[in-house]
N, C-alpha and C positions, 0 to 999 in steps of 0.2 A: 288373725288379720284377714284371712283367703276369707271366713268364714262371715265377717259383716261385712268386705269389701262384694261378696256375692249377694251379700242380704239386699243391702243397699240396690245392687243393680236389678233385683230379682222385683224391687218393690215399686222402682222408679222407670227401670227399662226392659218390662218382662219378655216383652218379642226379641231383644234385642242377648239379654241372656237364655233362654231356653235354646236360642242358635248357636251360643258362645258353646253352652256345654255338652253339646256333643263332641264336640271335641278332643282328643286324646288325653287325659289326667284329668277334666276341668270337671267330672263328675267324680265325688269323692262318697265312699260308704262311711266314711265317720261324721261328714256335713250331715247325713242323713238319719243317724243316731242322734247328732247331737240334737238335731231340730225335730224329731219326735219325742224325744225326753222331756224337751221344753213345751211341747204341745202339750203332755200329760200334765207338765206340772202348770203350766199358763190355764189350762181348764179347770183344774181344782182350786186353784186361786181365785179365778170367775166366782166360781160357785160363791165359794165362801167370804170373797168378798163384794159380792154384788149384796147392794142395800137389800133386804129382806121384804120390797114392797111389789121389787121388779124380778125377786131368784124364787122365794118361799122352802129355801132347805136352807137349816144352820147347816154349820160347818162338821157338826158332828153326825150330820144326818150323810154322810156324804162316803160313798164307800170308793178305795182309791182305787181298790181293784176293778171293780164294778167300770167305774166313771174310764180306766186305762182301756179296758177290755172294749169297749165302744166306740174307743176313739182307735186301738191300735189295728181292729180284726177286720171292720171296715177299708180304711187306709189298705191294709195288706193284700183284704181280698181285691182290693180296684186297682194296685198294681199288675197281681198275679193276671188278670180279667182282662185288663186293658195291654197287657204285653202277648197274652194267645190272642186275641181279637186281632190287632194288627200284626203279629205274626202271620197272620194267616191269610189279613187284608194286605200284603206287602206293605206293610209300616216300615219306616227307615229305625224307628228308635229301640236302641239294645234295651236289653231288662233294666242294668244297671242306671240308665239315663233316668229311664220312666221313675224307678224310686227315689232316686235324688231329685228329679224337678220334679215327685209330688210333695217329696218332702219340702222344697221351698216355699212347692205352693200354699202351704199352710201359714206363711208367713204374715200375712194379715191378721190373722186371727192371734199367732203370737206376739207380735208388736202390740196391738189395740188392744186386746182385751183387759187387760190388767188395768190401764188408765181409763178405760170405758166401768169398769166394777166398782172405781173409786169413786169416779163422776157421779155412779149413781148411790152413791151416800147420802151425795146432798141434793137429790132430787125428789120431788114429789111425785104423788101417785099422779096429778095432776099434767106432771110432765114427763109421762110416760112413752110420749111420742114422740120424745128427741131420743130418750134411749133407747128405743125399740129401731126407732130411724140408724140409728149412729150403728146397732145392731145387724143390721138389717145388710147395712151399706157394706161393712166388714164381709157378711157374707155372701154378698156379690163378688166382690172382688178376691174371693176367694173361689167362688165358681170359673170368676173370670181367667182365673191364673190355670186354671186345671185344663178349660179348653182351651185356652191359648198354647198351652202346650203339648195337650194333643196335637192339633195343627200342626205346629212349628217340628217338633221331634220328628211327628213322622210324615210330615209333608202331605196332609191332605188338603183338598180343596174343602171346603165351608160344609158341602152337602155333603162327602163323605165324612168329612170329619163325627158330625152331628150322626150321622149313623153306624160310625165305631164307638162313639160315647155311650146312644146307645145299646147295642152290643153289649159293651163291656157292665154295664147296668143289672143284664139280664143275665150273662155271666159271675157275676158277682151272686145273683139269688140263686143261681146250678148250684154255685162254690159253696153256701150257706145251706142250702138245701141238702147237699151231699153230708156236708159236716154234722149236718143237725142226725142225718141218718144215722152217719158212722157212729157219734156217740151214743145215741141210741141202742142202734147193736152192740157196742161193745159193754155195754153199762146192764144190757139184758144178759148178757156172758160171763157178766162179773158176780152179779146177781144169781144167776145160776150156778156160777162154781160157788159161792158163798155156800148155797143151799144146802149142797153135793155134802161139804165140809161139815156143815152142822147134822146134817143128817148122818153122817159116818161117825158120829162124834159122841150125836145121842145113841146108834146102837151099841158104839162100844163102852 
């Protein structure tokens, strides 16, 4: 009940929740599982059930991991990103806030999409500009919910805000940048001891 009574307020009165939860208990880590689960699964739904005029992948073209992997490592890294940026800019908002109100922020996208994929069943190619629009508008308001809570959390004014966002932007490509190294190196290591093995393998 906490959990659509916050939905609710997050979608109707987002300035006035991202205030509410900083609050002691009112940021919860299982709101925030629970509304990235649904993220992954409201996205392959999309897919597979958006009309074939306006998606062009069946449903079997659709890989779960893949489609998770995109939606979860982005998300993560812009927590991680956006909690040392304002760390360091004296942000007010703790770690745990920032991942709970991005995970709400994702709530438009959770709500609409599923009835936005059926709509376009019955639409034509023709009318490709009410769903692109109705598309379009969801992810506004989903940009809109992330910088508002920027703001709100950690109490910037408009111009700092806009310049911890982005910040946090370009921390997020370090964050990726670094990863793509690490696996890199370690996949050359692995590779390597592979070799070691087979070569010790065929001498003996």
């Amino acid at each position: 009940m906490e959990l659509l009574s916050n939905t609710r307020k997050a979608l109707l009165h987002p300035l006035d929740f991202f205030y509410d939860i900083q609050f002691e208990g009112r940021a919860r880590w299982s709101h925030a599982g629970i509304l990235l689960a649904l993220m992954v699964i409201v996205h392959i739904l999309r897919i597979s059930l958006t009309g074939f005029s306006f998606e062009g992948r069946e449903s079997y073209q659709v890989s779960f991991l893949f489609e998770s992997f995109w939606i979860l490592v982005p998300w993560m890294t812009w927590c991680i990103s956006n909690w040392a940026v304002s760390a360091i800019l004296d942000g007010e908002g703790k770690f745990k806030d920032i991942v709970v109100s991005s995970a709400y922020a994702l709530l438009p996208y959770i709500v609409l999409s599923v009835p936005l994929a059926l709509v376009s069943q019955v639409l034509t190619q023709g009318e490709n500009t009410t769903y692109y629009g109705i598309y379009t508008f969801i992810q506004c308001w989903v940009v809109f919910l992330f910088l508002a809570k920027v703001k709100i959390l950690h109490d910037f004014e408009l111009g700092k805000m806009i310049w911890i966002i982005l910040l946090s932007l370009i921390g997020m490509l370090v964050i990726w940048f670094v990863g793509f190294l690490i696996f890199g190196l370690v996949n050359q290591a692995v590779e390597f001891v592979i070799g070691i093995v087979k070569e010790v393998q065929f001498r003996l």
